[in-house]
C-alpha positions, 0 to 999 in steps of 0.5 A: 734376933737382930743385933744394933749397934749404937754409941753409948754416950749418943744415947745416954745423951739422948736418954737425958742420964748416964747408966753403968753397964750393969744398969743398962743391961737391967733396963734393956731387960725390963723392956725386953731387949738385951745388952748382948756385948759392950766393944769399942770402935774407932769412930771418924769425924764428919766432914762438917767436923773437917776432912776425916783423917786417920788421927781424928778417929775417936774411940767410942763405947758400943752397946751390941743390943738384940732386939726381938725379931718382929720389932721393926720400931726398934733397930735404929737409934731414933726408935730405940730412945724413943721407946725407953723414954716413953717406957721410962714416963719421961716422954708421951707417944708422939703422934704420927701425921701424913699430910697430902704432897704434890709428888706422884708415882706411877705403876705402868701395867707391865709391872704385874709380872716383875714387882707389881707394888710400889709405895712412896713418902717424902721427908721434906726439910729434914736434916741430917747429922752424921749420926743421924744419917749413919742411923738412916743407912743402916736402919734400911739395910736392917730391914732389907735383911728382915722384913724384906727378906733380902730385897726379895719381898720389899726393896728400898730406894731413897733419892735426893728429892732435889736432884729430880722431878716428879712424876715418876714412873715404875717400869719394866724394861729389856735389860739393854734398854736400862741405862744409867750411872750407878750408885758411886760408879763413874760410868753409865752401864747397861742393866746387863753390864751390871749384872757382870759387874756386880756378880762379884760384889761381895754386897750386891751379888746376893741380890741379882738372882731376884731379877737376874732370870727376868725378861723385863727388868723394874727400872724407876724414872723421873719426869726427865727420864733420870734413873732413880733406881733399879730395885732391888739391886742399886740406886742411881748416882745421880739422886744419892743422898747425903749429909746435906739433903733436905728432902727425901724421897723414899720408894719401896718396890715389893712383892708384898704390898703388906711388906711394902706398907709396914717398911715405909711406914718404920722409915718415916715414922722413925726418921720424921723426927728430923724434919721441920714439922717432927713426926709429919710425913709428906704422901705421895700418890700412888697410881695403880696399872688400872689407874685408880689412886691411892696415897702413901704412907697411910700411918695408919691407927687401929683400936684393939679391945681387952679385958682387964681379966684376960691380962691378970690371968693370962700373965698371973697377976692382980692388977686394976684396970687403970694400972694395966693401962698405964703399963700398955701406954708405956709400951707405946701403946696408949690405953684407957679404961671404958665406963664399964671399969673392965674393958680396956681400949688399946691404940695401936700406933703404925709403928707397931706392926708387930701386935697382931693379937690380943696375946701380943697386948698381953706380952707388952703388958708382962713386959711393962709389969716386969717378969721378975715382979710376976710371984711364983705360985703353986697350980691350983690343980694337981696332975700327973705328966705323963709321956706321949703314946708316939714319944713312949713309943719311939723309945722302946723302939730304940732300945728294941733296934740297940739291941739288934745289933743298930747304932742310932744316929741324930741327922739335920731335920733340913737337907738340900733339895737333891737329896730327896730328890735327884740323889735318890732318883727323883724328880723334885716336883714328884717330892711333897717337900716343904721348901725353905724360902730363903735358905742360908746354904744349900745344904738346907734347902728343905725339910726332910722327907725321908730319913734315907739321905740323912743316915746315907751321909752318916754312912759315907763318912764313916765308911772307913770304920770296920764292916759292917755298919749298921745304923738307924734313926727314929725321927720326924720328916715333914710332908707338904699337904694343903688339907692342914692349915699350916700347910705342912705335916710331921710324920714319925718313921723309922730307918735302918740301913746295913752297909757291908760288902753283901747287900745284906737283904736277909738283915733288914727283912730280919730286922723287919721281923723283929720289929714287928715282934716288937709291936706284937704284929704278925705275920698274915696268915689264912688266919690273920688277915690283919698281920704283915706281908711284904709285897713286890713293887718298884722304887727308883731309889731301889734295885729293881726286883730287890725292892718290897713294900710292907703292908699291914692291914691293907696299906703300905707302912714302909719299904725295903730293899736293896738301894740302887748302884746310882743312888750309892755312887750319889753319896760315895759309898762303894759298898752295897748297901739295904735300907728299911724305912717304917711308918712308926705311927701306923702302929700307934 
């Protein structure tokens, strides 16, 4: 989850009370938040305080608090007071209004290959305080490593509204044809040139591969041809913003128009606060490649429907209808009773992007109500747990392979794309993997489709320990099938794999033997054409005519055989080496 960082006395001063750790932490916790760490830091005036300077460093309190993954509304300061002090009755749910603006951006039709979406608000006569400003730049890197996914889905610029002049145009152009100043650079460059100048920036390097690759690059352009930005990697020097800006212009370039909508509309909601008219946002037209028009930011209000009943049972508590309204109001989301006594009516603020669901109106209420407020109490029917045919399965398969002489071992369920692929000589593309979009290493790129490379790693590591090694695992692997909805299915299999200075083909067949025994299947016979037999075939990953696929009643279960040279050398085992994969759930 992520973590915000404020100054404790800040917000006391904002709740209106000063609490105790421990009193914090209690209240974090009834709103579902927690008070993950208490540090100190040295905090610098600003330069309205004057001319910062080592000794006029303050030590202020900080309060390290995590906040649920989906709640946007609450990684800054603004939004985090604004929701205790609704949650603690000592303000209403302020209401949220765009009103119409002159300023217009406008998508050009080359943009549908590059970053086909854009919108666009403006916060006129805000001002800023140190803090405040502070809370603005880091709610937008917030998000950018959220929501955004790194700037892949939604990258955000804000300009100086006074420093240019609309319209402004989203383009794509040739990287040579880019040319501006950079945020706090001296010089202009190319758009190339700061690809060079940036792939070393400890901050910035993250994000070039976005466009790196492109033709066309996303460039942003006021009336005068001034470079606002080039999402998604730095805005332009010339519309910075800073302590004493008044009116803001906030662009979000995206891949997801959703994304788009949902990161303008937090930055505004949370921020308008600041301006002459609070919680008032100032629309900018959107003109879209076909030339229709539409206004940003729409802060939109929806009504979701609930039944008293459904909440009391779904959270196991007896409550009327107007007490579960109240909790929901103080949870931002405003609810009254309809005539029916029953119904209740929830209002679903644009802050709120999170509450997709009945389920999540019912979350807030359990969380209004208190988690520890909910009473224990007995099932009001008697059961007897029992293990899952597959789980119950696995196990005794475990002890069945213990006792042939194999050690089991626990892999990562995520690897890198070339192990299942080019490291077992393969094509990716010819793998039905389920790939991670946004990998943190390259070591987990995607799930795992076979557990081969997993044990294979496992053996290399251990490859100095006396001969031979003989170890397996029983795990899930994953499969990317578009017949499920979400588009992915698990599989439970087995592999084996003996490494020793003989391949040792005669120890999995063996092996293979066993289990089947194990399950009570047999070999075929003239009599039993339902039992098991093995059938030649060829396997890349396999020594050609050392390789054979295990059929049992007229399909393929698994494979073995004698693992290539090539294969081996991928994951630096000098020694020959014979694998037995199984489809566990064939047998079930």
């Amino acid at each position: 989850m992520p973590t915000i960082g404020v100054q404790r006395d800040l917000l006391f001063e904002a709740l209106g009370r000063s609490y105790s750790d421990e009193e914090f932490e209690e209240l974090c916790f009834d709103f579902g938040l927690e008070l993950d760490e208490v540090t100190s830091e040295k905090i610098m005036l600003s330069k309205e305080q004057g001319e910062k300077r080592a000794e006029d460093a303050s030590e202020a309190i900080i309060y390290k608090i995590e906040v649920p993954a989906n709640r946007y509304d609450l990684l800054c300061m603004e939004g985090l007071v604004r929701g205790l002090c609704v949650f603690l009755n000592k303000m209403d749910a302020p209401r949220y209004k765009s009103i119409p603006g002159k300023e217009r951006l406008v998508i050009r039709p080359e943009m549908g290959g590059v970053r086909p979406h854009a919108v666009a608000a403006v916060l006129r006569d805000i001002k800023f305080t140190q803090q405040s400003y502070d809370s603005f730049i880091d709610l937008q890197e917030k998000l950018h490593q959220t929501i955004c996914r790194k700037r892949a889905l939604v990258a955000i610029g804000t300009h100086d509204l006074d420093t240019i002049e609309g319209p402004f145009t989203f383009e794509a152009l040739s990287p040579d044809s880019i040319k501006f100043k950079p945020l706090n650079q001296t010089e202009e460059h190319t758009a190339s040139q700061l690809m060079e100048l940036y792939k070393t920036d400890s901050h910035l390097r993250h994000y070039l591969h976005i466009i790196k690759d492109k033709p066309l690059y996303p460039v942003i352009y006021d009336k005068n041809r001034v470079v606002l930005s080039m999402p998604p990697i730095i805005n332009g020097d010339h519309s910075k913003i800073h302590l004493g800006t008044r009116n803001v212009f906030i662009e979000c370039t995206a891949t997801d128009l959703n994304k788009a909508k949902i990161v303008l509309d937090t930055i505004v909601t949370m921020f308008s606060q600041h301006c002459a008219k609070p919680f008032t946002v100032e629309s900018v037209e959107v003109e879209q490649p076909d030339g229709s028009v539409v206004v940003h930011p729409e802060l939109p209000y929806r009504h979701e429907v609930i039944t008293a009943t459904e909440i009391n049972k779904k959270v196991g508590i007896r409550e009327t209808s107007e007490k579960l309204a109240s909790l929901l109001t103080r949870m931002c989301l405003v609810s009254k009773v309809m005539p029916d006594g029953e119904t209740i009516k929830v209002e679903i603020p644009p802050t709120r992007a999170d509450v997709i669901h009945s389920c999540d109106i019912v979350e807030d209420a359990a969380i209004a109500y208190g988690f520890n407020n909910v009473k224990m109490t007995i099932p009001r029917t008697n059961t007897i747990a029992i293990q899952f045919p597959l789980n119950h399965l696995t196990d005794l398969l475990r002890g069945g392979m213990a006792q042939a002489g194999f050690t089991e071992v626990l892999t990562f369920a995520l690897c890198a794309r070339d192990d299942v692929a080019t490291f077992l000589n393969k094509k990716i593309e010819d793998v039905s993997a389920v790939h991670i979009e946004n990998p943190k290493t390259f070591e987990f790129q995607v799930a795992r489709t076979t557990l081969l490379p997993g044990i294979l790693k496992t053996v290399s590591c251990n490859r100095k320990l006396p001969l031979p090694i003989k170890v397996f695992e029983i795990s899930d692997v994953v499969y990317q099938v578009n017949t499920k909805d979400v588009g992915a299915r698990n599989e439970r299999w087995l592999c084996a794999v003996n490494y020793n200075r003989a391949p040792g083909f005669e120890v999995v067949h063996g092996l293979l033997d066993r289990i089947m025994e194990l399950l009570e299947v047999s070999p075929r016979s003239g009599e039993n054409e339902t039992g098991y037999y093995l059938n030649s075939t060829n396997d890349s990953t396999y020594f050609d005519g050392r390789c054979a696929e295990v059929m049992c009643g007229g399909k393929r279960v698994g494979i073995l055989g004698v693992l290539h040279p090539t294969v081996l050398q991928k994951f630096d085992l000098p020694m020959p080496c014979s694998a037995l994969e199984l489809n566990v759930e064939t047998f079930l």
